[in-house]
TORKOL-4160 file (C-alpha; in steps of 0.2 Angstrom, whole numbers, padded with zeros to 4 digits, m for minus):
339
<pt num="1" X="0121" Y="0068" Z="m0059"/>
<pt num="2" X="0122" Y="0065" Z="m0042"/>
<pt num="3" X="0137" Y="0068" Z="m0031"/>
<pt num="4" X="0141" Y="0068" Z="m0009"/>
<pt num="5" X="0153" Y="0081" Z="m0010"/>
<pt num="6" X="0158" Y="0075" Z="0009"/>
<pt num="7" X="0161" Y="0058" Z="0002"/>
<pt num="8" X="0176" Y="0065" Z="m0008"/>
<pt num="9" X="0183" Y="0075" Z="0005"/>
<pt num="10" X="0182" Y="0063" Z="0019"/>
<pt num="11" X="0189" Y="0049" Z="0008"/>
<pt num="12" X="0204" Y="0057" Z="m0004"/>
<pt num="13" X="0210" Y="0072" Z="0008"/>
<pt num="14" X="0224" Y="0077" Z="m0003"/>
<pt num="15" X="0235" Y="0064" Z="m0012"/>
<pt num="16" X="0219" Y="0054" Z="m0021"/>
<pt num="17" X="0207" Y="0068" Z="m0027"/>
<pt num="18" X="0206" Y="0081" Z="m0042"/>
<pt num="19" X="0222" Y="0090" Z="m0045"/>
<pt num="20" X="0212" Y="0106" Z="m0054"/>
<pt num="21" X="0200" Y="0116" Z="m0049"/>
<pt num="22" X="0193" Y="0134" Z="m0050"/>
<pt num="23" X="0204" Y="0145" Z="m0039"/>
<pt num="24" X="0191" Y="0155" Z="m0036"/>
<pt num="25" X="0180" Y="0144" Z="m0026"/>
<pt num="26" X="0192" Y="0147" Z="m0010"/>
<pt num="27" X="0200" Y="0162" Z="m0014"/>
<pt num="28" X="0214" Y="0169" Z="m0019"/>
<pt num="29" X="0228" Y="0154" Z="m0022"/>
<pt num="30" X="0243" Y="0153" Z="m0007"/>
<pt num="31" X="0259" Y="0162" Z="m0010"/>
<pt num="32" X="0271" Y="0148" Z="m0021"/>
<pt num="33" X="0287" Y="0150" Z="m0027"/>
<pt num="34" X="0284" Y="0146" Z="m0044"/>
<pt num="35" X="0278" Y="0133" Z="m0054"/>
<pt num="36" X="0289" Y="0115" Z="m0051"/>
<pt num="37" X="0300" Y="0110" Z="m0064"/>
<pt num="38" X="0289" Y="0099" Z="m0072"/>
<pt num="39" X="0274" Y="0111" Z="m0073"/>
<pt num="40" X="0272" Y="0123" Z="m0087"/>
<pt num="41" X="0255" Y="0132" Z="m0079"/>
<pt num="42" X="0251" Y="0140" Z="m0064"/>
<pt num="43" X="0251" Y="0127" Z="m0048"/>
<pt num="44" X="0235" Y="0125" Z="m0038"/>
<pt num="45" X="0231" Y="0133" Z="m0021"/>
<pt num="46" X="0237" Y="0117" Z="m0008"/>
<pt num="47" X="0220" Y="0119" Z="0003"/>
<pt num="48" X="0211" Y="0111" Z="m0012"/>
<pt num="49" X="0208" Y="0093" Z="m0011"/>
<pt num="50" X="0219" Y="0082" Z="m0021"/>
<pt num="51" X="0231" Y="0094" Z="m0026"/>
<pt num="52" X="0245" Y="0081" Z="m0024"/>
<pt num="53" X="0239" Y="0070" Z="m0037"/>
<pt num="54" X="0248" Y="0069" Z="m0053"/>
<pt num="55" X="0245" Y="0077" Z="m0068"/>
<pt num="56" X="0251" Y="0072" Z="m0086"/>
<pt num="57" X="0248" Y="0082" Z="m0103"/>
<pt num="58" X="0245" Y="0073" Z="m0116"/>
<pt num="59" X="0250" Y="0084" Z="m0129"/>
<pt num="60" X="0270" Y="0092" Z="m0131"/>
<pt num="61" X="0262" Y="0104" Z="m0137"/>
<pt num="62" X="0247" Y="0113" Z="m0145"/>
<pt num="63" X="0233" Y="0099" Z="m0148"/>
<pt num="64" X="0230" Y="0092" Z="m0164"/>
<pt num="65" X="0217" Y="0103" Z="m0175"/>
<pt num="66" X="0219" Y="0119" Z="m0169"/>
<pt num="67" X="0207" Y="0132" Z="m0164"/>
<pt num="68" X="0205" Y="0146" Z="m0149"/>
<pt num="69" X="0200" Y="0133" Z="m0135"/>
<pt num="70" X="0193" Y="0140" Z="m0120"/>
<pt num="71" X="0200" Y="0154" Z="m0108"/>
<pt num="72" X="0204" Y="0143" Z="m0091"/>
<pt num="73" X="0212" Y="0158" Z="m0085"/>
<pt num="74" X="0230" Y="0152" Z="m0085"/>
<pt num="75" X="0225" Y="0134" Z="m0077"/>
<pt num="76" X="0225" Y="0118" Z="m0089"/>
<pt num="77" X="0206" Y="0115" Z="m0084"/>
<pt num="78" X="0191" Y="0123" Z="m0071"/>
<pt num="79" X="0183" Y="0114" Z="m0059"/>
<pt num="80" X="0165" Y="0117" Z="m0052"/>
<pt num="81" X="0162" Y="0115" Z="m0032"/>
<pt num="82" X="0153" Y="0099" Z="m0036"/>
<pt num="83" X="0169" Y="0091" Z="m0045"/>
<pt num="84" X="0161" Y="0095" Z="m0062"/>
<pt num="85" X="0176" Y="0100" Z="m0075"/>
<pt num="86" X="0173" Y="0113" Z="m0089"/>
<pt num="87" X="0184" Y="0125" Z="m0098"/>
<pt num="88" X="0198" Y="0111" Z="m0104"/>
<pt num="89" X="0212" Y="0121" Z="m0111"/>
<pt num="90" X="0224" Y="0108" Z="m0109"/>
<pt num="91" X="0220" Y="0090" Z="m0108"/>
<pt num="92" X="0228" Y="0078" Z="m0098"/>
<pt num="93" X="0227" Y="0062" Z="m0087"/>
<pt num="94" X="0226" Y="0062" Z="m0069"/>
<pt num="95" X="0235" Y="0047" Z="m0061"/>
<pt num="96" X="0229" Y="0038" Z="m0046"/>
<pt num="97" X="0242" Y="0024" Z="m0039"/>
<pt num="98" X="0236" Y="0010" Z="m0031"/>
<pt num="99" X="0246" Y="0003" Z="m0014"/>
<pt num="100" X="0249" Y="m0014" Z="m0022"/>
<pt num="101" X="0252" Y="m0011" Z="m0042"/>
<pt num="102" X="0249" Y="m0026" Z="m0051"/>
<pt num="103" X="0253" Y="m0021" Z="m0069"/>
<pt num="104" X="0234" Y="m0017" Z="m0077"/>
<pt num="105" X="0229" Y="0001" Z="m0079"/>
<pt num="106" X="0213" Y="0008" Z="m0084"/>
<pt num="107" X="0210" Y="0024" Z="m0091"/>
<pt num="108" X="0194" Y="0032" Z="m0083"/>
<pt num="109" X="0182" Y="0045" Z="m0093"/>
<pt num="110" X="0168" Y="0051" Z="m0085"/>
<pt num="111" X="0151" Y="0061" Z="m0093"/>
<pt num="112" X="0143" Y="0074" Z="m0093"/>
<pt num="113" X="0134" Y="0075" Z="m0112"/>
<pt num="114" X="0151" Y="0082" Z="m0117"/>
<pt num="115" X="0147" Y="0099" Z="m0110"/>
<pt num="116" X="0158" Y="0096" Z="m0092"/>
<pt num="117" X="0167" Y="0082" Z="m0086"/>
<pt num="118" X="0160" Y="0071" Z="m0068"/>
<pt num="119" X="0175" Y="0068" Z="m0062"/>
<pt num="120" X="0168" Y="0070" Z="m0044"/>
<pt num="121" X="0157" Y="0059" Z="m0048"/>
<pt num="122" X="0162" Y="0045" Z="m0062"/>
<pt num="123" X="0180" Y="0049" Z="m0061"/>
<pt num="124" X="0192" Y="0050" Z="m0042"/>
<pt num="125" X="0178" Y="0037" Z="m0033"/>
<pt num="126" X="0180" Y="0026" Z="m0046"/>
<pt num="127" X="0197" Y="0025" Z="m0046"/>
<pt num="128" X="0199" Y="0022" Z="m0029"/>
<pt num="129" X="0190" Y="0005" Z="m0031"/>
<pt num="130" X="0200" Y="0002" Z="m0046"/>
<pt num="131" X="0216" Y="0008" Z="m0034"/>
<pt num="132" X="0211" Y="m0004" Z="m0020"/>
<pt num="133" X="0211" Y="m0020" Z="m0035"/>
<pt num="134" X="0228" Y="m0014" Z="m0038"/>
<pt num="135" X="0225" Y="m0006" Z="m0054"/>
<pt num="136" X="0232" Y="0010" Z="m0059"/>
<pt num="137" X="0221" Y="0023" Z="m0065"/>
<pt num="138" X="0222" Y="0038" Z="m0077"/>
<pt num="139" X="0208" Y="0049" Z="m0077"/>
<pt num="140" X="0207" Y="0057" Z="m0094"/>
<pt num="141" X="0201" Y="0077" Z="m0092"/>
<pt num="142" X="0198" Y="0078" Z="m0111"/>
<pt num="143" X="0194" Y="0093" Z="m0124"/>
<pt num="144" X="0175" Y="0096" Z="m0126"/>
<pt num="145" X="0169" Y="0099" Z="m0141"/>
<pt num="146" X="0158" Y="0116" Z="m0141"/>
<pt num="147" X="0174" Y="0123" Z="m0131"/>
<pt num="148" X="0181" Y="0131" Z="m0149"/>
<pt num="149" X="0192" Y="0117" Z="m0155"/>
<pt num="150" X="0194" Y="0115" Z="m0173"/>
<pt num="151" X="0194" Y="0096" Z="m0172"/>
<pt num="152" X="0176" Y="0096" Z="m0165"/>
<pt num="153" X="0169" Y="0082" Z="m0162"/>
<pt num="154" X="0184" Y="0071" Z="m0167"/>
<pt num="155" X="0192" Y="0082" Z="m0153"/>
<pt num="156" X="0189" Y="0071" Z="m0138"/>
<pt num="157" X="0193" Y="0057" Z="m0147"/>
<pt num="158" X="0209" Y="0063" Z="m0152"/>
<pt num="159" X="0214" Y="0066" Z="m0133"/>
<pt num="160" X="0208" Y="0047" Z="m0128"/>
<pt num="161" X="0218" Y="0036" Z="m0142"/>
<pt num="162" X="0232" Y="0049" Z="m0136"/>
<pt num="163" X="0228" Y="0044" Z="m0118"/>
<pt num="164" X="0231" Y="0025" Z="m0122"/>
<pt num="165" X="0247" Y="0029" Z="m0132"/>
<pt num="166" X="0254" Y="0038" Z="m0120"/>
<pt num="167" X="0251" Y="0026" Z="m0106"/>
<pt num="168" X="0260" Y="0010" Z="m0113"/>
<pt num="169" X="0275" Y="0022" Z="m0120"/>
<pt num="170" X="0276" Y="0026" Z="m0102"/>
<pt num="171" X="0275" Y="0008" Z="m0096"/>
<pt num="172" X="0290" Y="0006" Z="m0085"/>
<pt num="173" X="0286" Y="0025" Z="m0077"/>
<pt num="174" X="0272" Y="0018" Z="m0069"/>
<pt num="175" X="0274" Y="0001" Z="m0067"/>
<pt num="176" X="0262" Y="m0004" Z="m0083"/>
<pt num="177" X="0261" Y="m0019" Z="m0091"/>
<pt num="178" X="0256" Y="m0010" Z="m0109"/>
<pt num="179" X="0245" Y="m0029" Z="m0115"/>
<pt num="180" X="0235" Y="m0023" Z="m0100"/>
<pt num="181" X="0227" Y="m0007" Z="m0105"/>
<pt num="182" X="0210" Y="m0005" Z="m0102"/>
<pt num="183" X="0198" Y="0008" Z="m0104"/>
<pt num="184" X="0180" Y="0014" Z="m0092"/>
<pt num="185" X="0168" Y="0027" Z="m0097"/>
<pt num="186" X="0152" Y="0033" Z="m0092"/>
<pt num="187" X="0138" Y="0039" Z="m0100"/>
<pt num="188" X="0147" Y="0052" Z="m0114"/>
<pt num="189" X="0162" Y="0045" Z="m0105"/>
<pt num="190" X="0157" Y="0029" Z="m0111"/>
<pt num="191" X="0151" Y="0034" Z="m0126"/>
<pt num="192" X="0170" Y="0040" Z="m0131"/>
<pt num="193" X="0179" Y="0025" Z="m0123"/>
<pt num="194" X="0166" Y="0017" Z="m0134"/>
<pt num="195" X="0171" Y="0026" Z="m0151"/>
<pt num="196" X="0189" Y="0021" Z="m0144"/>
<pt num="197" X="0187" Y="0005" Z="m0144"/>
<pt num="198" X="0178" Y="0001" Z="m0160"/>
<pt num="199" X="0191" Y="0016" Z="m0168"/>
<pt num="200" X="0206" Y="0010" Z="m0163"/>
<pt num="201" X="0211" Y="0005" Z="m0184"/>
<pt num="202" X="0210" Y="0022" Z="m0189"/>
<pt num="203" X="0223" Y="0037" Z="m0183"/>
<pt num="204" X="0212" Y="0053" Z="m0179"/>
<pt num="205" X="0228" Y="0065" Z="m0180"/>
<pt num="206" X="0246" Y="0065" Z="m0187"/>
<pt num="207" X="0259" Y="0057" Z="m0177"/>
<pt num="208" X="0267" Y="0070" Z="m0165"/>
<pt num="209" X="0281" Y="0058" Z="m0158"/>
<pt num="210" X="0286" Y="0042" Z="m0153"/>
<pt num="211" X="0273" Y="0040" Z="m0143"/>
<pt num="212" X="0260" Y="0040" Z="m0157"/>
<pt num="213" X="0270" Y="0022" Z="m0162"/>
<pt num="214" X="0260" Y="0013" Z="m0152"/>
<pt num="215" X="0244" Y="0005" Z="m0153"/>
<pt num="216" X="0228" Y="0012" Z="m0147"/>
<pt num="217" X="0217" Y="m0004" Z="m0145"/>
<pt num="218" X="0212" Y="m0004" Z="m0127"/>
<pt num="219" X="0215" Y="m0023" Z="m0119"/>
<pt num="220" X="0194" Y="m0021" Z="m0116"/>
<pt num="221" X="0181" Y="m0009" Z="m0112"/>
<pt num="222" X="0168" Y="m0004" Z="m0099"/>
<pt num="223" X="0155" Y="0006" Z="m0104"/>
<pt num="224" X="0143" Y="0009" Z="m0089"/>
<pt num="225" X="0126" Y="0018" Z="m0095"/>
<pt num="226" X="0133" Y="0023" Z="m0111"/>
<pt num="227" X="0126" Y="0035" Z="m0126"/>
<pt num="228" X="0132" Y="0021" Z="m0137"/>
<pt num="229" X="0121" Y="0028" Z="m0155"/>
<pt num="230" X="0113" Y="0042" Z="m0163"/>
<pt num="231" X="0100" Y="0032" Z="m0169"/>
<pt num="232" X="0080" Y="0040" Z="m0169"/>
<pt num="233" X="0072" Y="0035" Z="m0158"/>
<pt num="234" X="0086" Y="0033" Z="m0146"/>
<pt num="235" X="0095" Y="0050" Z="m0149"/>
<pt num="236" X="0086" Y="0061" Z="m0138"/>
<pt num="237" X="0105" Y="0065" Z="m0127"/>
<pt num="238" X="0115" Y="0080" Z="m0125"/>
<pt num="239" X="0128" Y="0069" Z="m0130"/>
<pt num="240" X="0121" Y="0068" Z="m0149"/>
<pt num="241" X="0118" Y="0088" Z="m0148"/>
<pt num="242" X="0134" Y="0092" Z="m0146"/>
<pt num="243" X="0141" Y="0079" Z="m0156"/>
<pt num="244" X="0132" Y="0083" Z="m0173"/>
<pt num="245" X="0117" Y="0095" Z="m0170"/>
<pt num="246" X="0100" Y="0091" Z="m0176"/>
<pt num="247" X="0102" Y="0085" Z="m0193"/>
<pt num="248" X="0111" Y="0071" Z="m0192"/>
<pt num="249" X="0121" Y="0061" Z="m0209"/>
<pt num="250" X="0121" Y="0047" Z="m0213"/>
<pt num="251" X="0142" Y="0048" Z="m0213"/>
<pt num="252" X="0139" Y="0056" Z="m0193"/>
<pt num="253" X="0127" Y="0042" Z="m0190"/>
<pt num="254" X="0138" Y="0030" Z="m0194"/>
<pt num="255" X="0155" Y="0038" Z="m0187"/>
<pt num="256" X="0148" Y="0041" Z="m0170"/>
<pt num="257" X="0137" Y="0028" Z="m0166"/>
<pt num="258" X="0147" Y="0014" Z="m0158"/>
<pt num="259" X="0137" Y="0000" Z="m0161"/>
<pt num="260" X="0138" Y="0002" Z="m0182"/>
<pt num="261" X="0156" Y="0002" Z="m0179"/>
<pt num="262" X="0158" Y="m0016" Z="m0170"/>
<pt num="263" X="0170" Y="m0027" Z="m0179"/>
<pt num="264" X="0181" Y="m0043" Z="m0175"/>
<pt num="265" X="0195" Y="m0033" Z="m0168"/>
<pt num="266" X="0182" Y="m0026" Z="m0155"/>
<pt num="267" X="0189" Y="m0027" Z="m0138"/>
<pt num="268" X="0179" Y="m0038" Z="m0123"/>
<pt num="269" X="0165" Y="m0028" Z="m0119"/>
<pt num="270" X="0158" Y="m0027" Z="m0101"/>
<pt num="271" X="0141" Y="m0016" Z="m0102"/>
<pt num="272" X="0129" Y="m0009" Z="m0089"/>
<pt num="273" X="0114" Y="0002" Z="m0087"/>
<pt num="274" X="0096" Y="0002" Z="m0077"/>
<pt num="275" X="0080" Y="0000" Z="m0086"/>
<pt num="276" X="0074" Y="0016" Z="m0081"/>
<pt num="277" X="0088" Y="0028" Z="m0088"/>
<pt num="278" X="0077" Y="0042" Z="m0093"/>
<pt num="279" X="0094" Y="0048" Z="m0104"/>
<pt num="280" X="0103" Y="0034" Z="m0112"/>
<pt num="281" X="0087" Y="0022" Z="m0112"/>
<pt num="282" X="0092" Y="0001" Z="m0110"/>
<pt num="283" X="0089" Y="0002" Z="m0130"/>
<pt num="284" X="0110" Y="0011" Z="m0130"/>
<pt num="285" X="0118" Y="m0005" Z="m0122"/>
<pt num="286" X="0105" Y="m0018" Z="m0130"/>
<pt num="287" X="0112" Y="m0012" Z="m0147"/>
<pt num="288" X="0130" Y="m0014" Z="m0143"/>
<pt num="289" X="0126" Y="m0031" Z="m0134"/>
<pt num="290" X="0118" Y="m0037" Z="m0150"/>
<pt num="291" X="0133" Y="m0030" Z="m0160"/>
<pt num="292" X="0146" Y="m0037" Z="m0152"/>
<pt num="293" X="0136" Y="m0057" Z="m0152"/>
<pt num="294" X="0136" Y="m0053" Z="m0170"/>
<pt num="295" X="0153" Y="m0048" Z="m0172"/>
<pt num="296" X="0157" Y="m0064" Z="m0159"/>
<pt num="297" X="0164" Y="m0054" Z="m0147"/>
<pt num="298" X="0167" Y="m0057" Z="m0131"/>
<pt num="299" X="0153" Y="m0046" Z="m0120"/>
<pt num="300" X="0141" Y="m0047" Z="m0102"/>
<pt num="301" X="0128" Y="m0035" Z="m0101"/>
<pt num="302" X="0120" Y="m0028" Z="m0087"/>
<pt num="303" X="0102" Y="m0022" Z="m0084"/>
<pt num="304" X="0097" Y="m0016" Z="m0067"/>
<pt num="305" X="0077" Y="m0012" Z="m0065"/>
<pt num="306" X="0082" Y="0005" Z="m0058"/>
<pt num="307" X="0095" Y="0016" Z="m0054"/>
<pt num="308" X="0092" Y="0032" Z="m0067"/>
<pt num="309" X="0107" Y="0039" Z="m0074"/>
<pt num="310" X="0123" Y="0045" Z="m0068"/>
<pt num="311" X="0123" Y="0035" Z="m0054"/>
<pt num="312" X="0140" Y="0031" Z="m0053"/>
<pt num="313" X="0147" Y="0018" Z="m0041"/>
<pt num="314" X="0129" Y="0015" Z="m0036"/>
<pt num="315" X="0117" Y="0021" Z="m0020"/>
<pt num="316" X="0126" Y="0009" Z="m0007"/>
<pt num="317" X="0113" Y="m0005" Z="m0002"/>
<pt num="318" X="0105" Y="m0004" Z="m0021"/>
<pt num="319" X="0106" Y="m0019" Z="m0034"/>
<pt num="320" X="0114" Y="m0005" Z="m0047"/>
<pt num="321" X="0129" Y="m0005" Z="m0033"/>
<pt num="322" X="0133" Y="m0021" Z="m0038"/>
<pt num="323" X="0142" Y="m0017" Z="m0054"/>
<pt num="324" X="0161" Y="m0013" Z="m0049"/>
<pt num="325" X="0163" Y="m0028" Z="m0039"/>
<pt num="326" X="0156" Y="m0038" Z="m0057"/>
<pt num="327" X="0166" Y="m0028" Z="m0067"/>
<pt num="328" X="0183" Y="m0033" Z="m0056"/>
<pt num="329" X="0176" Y="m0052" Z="m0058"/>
<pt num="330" X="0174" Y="m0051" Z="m0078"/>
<pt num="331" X="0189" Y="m0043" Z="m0079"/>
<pt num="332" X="0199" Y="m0054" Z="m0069"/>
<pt num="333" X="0189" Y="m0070" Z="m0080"/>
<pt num="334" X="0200" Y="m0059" Z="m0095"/>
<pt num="335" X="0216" Y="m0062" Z="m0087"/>
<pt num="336" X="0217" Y="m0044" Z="m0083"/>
<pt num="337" X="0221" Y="m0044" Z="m0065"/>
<pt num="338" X="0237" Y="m0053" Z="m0061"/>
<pt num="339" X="0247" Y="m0058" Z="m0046"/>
């Protein structure tokens, strides 16, 4: 996926980039006096960008499921010099405030074929066009599932419909109206924000608290160059790898393909990709498109004639870098943006 690095450290400095990284990359971390109050890991060396911004648990405690996880030594999550995230040991949100909140909030998963996370990429650059619209963002570091989790697959999904929950329980914290709770994914990201949205009546893991009282159907959904199925032909993606291997059931088919799961209660669906995706191929967002128009939900699809995969917020100058400025039109058409 390609990724300026000079683009994130000119534009976030230290209050709008990624809170964890790998400590290593430069260094030994600076003397601290301990962890603040509400931290429960190890803080971050302060020379690496965006070690100022936010960071939320979504868990009290252990996640649901069980197993080892990985070994992030002692930090919630690794970050890679390109932004890429690995090694999830804790999963939690990332917040990015806008200057002028208006009450939306979008929660932000970016891909990586469920083996890291883009969040240099598909995660704090986005978030700062959402930011500028005046929406407040939370991007979602979830559990990946060949990291030695015992929910798996289901262990990502877990972490997002946790995500939503969390973020209208805490409403009022951050200025949130909870009707206005969207979700954005790319690629894997969007394939999870897509399981998310077509999953939202069935609870993936006992409630833990109050939190886990409210709902986890996301106000609409953005899935820009999704893995939306595990349908052959179209299931050549790491993203299906990971998910179920190479011999697929029909019970997997059906659970994690997001287009088999479209129903009434599907969110509006705003969908993008380029014709010449050589990884999520235009068939992905053509079957959801087609779902959803059955299903009578709202949708707008997107095809550009080129623009690959995993190009983000778009090359500047290129047709594909029209799609956030579309994206913030439909979802002010929804009544999303207020004020």
């Amino acid at each position: 996926m390609r990724f300026d690095r000079r683009f994130l450290l000119a534009g976030l400095g230290s209050a709008l980039g990624l809170r964890s990284a790998r400590a290593e990359i430069d260094g030994p971390p600076e003397p601290t006096s301990g962890p603040a109050p509400h931290e429960s890991v190890r803080a971050l060396p302060r020379s690496l960008p965006g070690a100022d911004l936010q960071v939320i648990d979504l868990w009290p405690g252990d996640a649901p499921g069980g197993g080892s996880g990985p070994d992030a030594d002692g930090y919630r999550y690794v970050e890679g010099p390109r932004g890429d995230i690995t090694r999830v040991a804790r999963p939690c949100l990332l917040v990015m405030r806008p200057a002028n909140a208006n009450g939306a909030a979008m929660i932000v998963a970016a891909g990586g074929g469920y083996a890291f996370i883009a969040l240099g990429n598909e995660g704090v650059p986005v978030g700062r066009v959402l930011n500028a619209a005046g929406i407040t963002v939370f991007l979602l570091i979830y559990r990946l599932p060949g990291e030695g989790w015992g929910s798996g697959p289901d262990a990502p999904r877990q972490d997002a419909q946790r995500a939503l929950r969390l973020v209208r329980a805490r409403g009022t914290e951050f200025g949130v109206d909870p009707g206005r709770v969207g979700v954005l994914g790319f690629s894997a990201g969007g394939h999870l924000m897509g399981e998310t949205a077509v999953g939202s009546a069935r609870d993936l893991y006992p409630g833990v608290d109050a939190i886990d009282a409210q709902p986890v159907r996301p106000a609409l959904a953005g899935l820009i160059y999704p893995v939306i199925t595990m349908r052959k032909p179209f299931d050549r993606t790491a993203t299906r790898r990971i998910l179920v291997g190479d011999d697929v059931t029909p019970t997997e088919m059906k659970t994690y393909s997001v287009d088999l799961q479209v129903g009434p209660e599907t969110p509006p669906t705003f969908l993008v990709q380029a014709i010449d995706d050589p990884i999520a191929v235009a068939d992905h967002p053509l079957l959801m498109f087609s779902a959803l128009r059955k299903a009578r939900v709202p949708a707008e699809l997107h095809l550009f004639e080129q623009g690959g995969h995993g190009f983000g917020l778009g090359v500047p100058g290129t047709p594909a870098a029209a799609w956030p400025g579309l994206f913030l039109a439909w979802i002010r058409l929804h009544g999303f943006l207020r004020g």
